[in-house]
ZAMARGU-4260 file (C-alpha; in steps of 0.2 Angstrom, whole numbers, plus 5000, padded with zeros to 4 digits):
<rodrens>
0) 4853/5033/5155 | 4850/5049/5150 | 4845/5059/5167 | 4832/5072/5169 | 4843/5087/5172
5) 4851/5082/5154 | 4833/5082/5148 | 4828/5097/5155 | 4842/5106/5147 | 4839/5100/5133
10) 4820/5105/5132 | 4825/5122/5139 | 4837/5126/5126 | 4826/5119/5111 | 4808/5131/5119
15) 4821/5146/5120 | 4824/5145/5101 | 4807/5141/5095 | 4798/5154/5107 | 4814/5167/5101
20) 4812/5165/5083 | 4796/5162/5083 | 4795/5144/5074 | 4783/5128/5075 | 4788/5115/5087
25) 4791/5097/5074 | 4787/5081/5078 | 4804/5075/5066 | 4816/5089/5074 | 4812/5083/5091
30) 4811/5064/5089 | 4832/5068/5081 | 4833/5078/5097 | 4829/5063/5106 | 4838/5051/5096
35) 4853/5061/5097 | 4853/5063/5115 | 4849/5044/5121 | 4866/5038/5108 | 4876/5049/5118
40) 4872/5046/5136 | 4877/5027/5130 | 4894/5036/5132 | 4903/5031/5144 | 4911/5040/5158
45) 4925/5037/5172 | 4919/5028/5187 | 4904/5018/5176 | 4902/5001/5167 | 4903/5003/5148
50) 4886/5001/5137 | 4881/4985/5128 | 4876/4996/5113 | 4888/5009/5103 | 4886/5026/5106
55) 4883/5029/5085 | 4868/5032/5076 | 4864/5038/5057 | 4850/5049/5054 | 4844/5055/5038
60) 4827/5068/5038 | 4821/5078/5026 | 4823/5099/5019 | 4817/5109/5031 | 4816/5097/5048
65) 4829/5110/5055 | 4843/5096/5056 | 4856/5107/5062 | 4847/5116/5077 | 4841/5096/5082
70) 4859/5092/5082 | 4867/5107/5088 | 4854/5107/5105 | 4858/5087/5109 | 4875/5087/5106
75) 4881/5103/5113 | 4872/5098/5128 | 4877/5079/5130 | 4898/5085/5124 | 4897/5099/5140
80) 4889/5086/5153 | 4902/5071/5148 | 4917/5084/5147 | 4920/5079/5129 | 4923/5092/5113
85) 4910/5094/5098 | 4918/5092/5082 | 4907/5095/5068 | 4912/5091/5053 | 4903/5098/5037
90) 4907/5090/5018 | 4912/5106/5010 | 4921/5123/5020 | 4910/5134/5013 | 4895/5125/5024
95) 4907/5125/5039 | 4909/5144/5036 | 4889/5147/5036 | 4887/5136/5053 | 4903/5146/5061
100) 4897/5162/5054 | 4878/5161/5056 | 4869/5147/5063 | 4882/5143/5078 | 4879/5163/5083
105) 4861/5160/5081 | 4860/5145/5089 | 4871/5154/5106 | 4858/5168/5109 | 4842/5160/5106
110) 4844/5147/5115 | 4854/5155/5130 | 4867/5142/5129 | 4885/5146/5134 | 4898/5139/5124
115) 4914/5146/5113 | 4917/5140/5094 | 4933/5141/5083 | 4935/5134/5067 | 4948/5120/5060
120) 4958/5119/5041 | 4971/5109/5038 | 4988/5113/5034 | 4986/5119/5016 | 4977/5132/5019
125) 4988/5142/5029 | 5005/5150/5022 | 5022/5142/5028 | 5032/5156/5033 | 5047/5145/5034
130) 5044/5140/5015 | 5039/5159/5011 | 5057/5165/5019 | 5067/5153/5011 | 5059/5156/4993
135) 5062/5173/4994 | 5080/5171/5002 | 5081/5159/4985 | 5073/5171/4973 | 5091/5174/4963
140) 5095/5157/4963 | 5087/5139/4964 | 5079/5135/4979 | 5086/5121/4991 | 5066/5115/4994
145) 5065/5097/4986 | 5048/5097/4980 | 5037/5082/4989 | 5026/5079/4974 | 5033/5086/4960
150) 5019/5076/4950 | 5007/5083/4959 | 5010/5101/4960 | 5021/5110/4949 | 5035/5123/4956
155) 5025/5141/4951 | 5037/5152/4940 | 5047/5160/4951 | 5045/5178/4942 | 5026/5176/4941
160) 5024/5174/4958 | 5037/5184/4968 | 5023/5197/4967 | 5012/5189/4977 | 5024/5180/4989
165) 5033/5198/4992 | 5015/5203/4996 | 5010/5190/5007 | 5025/5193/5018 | 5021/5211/5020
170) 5004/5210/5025 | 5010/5197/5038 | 5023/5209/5043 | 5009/5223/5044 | 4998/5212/5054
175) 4986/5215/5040 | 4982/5197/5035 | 4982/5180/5048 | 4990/5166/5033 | 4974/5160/5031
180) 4971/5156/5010 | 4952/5159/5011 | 4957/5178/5021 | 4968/5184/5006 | 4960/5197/5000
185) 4962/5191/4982 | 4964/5173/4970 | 4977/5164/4972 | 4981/5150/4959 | 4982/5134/4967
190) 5001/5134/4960 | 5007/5149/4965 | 4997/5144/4983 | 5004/5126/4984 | 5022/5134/4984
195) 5021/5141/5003 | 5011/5130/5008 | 5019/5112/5019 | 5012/5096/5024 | 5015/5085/5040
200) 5028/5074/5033 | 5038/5092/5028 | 5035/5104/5044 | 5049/5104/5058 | 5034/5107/5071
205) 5040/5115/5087 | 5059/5114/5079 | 5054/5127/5067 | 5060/5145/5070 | 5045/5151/5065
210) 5032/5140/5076 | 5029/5156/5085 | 5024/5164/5071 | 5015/5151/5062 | 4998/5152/5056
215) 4994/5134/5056 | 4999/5132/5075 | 4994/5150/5080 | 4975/5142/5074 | 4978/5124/5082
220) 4980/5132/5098 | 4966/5144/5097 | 4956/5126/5096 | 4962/5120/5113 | 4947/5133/5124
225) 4934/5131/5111 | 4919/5119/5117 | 4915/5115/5098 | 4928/5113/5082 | 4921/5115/5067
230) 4929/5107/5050 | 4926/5096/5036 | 4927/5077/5033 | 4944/5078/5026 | 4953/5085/5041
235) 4943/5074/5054 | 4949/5058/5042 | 4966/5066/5039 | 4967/5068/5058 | 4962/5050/5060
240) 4972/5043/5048 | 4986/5050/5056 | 4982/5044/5074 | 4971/5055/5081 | 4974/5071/5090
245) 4988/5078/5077 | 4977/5094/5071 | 4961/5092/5082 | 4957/5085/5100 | 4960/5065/5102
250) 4946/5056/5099 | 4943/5048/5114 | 4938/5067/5122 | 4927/5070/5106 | 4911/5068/5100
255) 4909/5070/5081 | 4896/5075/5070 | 4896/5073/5053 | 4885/5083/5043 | 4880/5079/5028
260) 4886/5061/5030 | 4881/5054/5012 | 4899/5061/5007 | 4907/5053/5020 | 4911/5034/5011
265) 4922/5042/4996 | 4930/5053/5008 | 4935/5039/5018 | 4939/5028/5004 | 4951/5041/4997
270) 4960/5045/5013 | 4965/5028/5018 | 4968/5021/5002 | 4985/5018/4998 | 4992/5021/4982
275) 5010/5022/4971 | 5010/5030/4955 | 5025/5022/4946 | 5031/5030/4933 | 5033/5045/4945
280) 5038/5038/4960 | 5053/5032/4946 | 5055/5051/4943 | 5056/5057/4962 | 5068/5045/4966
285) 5079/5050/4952 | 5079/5069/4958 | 5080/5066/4978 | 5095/5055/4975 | 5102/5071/4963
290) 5096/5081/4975 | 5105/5073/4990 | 5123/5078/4984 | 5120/5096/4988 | 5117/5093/5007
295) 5133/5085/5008 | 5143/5101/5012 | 5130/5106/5027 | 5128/5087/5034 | 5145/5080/5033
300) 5150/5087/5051 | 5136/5076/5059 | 5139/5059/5068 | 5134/5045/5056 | 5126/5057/5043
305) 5139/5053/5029 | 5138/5037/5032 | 5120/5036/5026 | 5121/5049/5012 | 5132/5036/5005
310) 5119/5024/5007 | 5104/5033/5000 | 5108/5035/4983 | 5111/5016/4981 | 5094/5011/4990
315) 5085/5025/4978 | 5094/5016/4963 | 5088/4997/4969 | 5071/5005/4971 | 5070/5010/4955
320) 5076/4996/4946 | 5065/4987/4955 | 5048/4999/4952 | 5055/4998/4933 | 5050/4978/4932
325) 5033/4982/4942 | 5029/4995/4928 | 5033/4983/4913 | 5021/4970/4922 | 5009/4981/4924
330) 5010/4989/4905 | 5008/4971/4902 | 4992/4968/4913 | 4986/4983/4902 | 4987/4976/4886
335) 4978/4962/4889 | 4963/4970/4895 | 4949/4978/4888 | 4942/4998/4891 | 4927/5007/4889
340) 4933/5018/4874 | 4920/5032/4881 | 4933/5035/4897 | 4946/5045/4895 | 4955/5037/4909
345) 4959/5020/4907 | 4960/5010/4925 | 4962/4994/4928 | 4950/4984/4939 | 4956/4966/4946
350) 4941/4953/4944 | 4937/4951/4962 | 4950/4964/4967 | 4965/4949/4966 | 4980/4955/4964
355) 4987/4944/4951 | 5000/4930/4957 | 5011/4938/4943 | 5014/4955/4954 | 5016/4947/4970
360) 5033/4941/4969 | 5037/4960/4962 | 5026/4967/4977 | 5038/4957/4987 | 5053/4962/4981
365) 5048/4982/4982 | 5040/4978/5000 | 5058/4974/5003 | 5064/4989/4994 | 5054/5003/5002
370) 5058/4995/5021 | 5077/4996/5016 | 5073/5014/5011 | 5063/5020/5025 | 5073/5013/5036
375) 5088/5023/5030 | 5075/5039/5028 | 5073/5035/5047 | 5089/5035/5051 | 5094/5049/5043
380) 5079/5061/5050 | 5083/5056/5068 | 5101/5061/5067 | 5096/5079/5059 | 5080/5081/5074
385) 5097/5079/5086 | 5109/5089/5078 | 5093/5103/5080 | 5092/5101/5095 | 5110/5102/5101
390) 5116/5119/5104 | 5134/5116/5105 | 5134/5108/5088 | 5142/5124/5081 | 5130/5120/5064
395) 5123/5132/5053 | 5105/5126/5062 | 5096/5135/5045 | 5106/5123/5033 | 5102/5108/5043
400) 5082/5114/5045 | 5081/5113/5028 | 5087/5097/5024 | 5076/5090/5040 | 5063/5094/5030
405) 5068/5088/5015 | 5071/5070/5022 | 5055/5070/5031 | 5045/5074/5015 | 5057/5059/5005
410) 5052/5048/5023 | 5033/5051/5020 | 5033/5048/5000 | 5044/5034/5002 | 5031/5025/5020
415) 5012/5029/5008 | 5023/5017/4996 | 5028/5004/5006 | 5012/5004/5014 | 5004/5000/4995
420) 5015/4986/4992 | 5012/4978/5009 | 4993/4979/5005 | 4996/4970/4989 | 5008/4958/4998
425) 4992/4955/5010 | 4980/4952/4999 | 4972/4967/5000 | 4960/4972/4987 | 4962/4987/4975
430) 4960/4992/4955 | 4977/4995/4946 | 4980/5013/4939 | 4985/5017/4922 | 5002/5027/4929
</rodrens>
């Protein structure tokens, strides 16, 4: 039950901003009000039975029925009363900038409410000065950084973007510039940017010697005393997808608001999809298992470590051969079918979303492959966290950072495909790619 007090708070804060700006009361602003306060006094708290009905609802009101000021009111007030954090999450980063930067500000001193803001990115948009470092200690030769998706985005030429780079770390030194992408005072292409950038299967978290300096967790923890987080669907489902409470507060002290919710299904769909481009994959595997004779020399002094770089290279090769006969089957899935000439893209789409019987004895075998592979990956990264964390090792800790991170990134690549395989082994349904 929604008690009076709450109520009154509520009313209170919503006549402060209508009387302070002067606005017409609407029926439709306070009947969301309303609705938005009684879902979430079906929250429930310690000490209390738990409601029979969800504490979700779905609203969808016209231009101009002043959605964020009915939402902002309800579930500011609810999230301070139940102890929770407000996370709003808004489609687009610009439209989270506008209700950090103007209506969250506006919202505070008209209606008298008390409560502190930060906003939320994801790892991408800050600079990793790890990354930064090593590319510059690199810049006369070729870097030890395997690239994670070399598919995805290619390595920038070196000579085009030392410029920027030898900028970037300047302005960081000076204090002129927090590593934040959309505060850099000018474009940056996105593969210049992607080059000093890290995602969560590559960054050594606390075990990096730059955490204290680091952008991304210097703006996590900024996140820990606000009241409200403000992001974007993307790092709400990313933070989800990885468990909750990675980048933003664990869900079960949250309350989330998702703005503009329209966008929401494909922005789930996309981020917990699973997917495993072959002909690339092939590629990656072929480089990392190159790549992996390089950190011999630095490794070979760890417990159990040679053991497994042994290993590797075989269970790359095995993976390989086995993602070669999925690739002819699928070619051959392709040729039988039928396009729209009018796409450019040609994707393949299973009647029913069946996976053909043909491709589960291959999904099988690469199921088997990948666990075989991670398994080693596993392995391997555990041994190099320990090493880290030993300081009578007498390792050259830099050597072994670097080749942490690289196994971590293979680890990553190499679980989001095993994951695919298992969904096909399953049953799961899904449309085939053309790569």
């Amino acid at each position: 039950m929604l008690s009076e007090d709450l109520k009154d708070r509520i009313r209170e804060a919503y006549n402060a901003i209508v009387e302070s700006k002067s606005l017409t009361p609407r029926w439709g602003q306070r009947q969301m009000i309303a609705e938005i306060a009684n879902t979430l006094s079906r929250i429930s708290v310690p000490g209390e039975g738990r409601s029979g009905l969800p504490a979700i609802c779905v609203i969808e009101a016209g231009t101009g029925t002043g959605k964020t000021i009915a939402y902002a009111i309800a579930a500011i007030t609810m999230a301070r009363a139940l102890g929770k954090r407000l996370v709003v999450a808004t489609a687009t980063i610009a439209l989270q900038e506008q209700f950090v930067n103007k209506d969250l500000p506006d919202i505070r001193e008209s209606s008298g409410m008390d409560f502190s803001f930060a906003l939320a990115k994801g790892r991408r948009r800050y600079v990793c000065l790890s990354k930064l470092d090593r590319i510059m200690a690199d810049s006369h030769g070729e870097s030890s950084l395997i690239p994670l998706y070399p598919d995805g985005f290619a390595a920038p030429l070196l000579a085009e973007a030392l410029p920027t780079y030898n900028h970037m770390l300047d302005a960081l030194g000076r204090g002129q510039w927090d590593g934040d992408r959309d505060n850099w005072p000018e474009s940056i292409g996105d593969q210049v940017w992607f080059g000093v950038t890290t995602d969560h299967s590559q960054c050594s978290g606390r075990r990096c010697p730059n955490i204290s300096q680091c952008s991304f967790f210097r703006a996590r923890d900024e996140l820990q005393n606000a009241d409200i987080i403000v992001t974007n669907h993307d790092l709400v489902l990313s933070d989800l997808a990885l468990g909750g409470g990675a980048i933003l507060s664990p869900p079960e002290e949250s309350i989330y608001v998702f703005d503009e919710g329209h966008h929401l299904p494909d922005k789930a769909l996309s981020h917990f999809a699973s997917f495993c481009r072959l002909h690339t994959t092939i590629a990656w595997l072929q480089d990392s298992s190159k790549s992996l004779v390089q950190s011999a020399p630095a490794l070979a002094s760890i417990d159990g470590v040679q053991r497994l770089l042994q290993t590797l290279p075989v269970e790359m090769e095995q993976t390989i051969a086995a993602l070669h006969v999925a690739e002819q089957a699928v070619a051959a899935l392709f040729e039988q079918a039928e396009f729209d000439d009018r796409r450019d893209e040609q994707q393949l789409r299973l009647a029913h979303g069946l996976v053909p019987v043909t491709l589960m004895p291959i999904a099988a075998e690469l199921v088997g492959q990948f666990q075989k592979l991670t398994s080693v990956l596993s392995r391997l990264e555990t041994l190099l966290e320990e090493a880290l964390d030993d300081d009578l090792a007498g390792l050259d800790k830099s050597e072994v950072d670097i080749w942490h991170i690289n196994i971590g990134g293979m680890l990553g690549r190499a679980e989001a495909a095993l994951t695919t395989y298992e969904a096909v082994v399953a049953g799961d349904k899904f449309p085939v790619g053309g790569e």
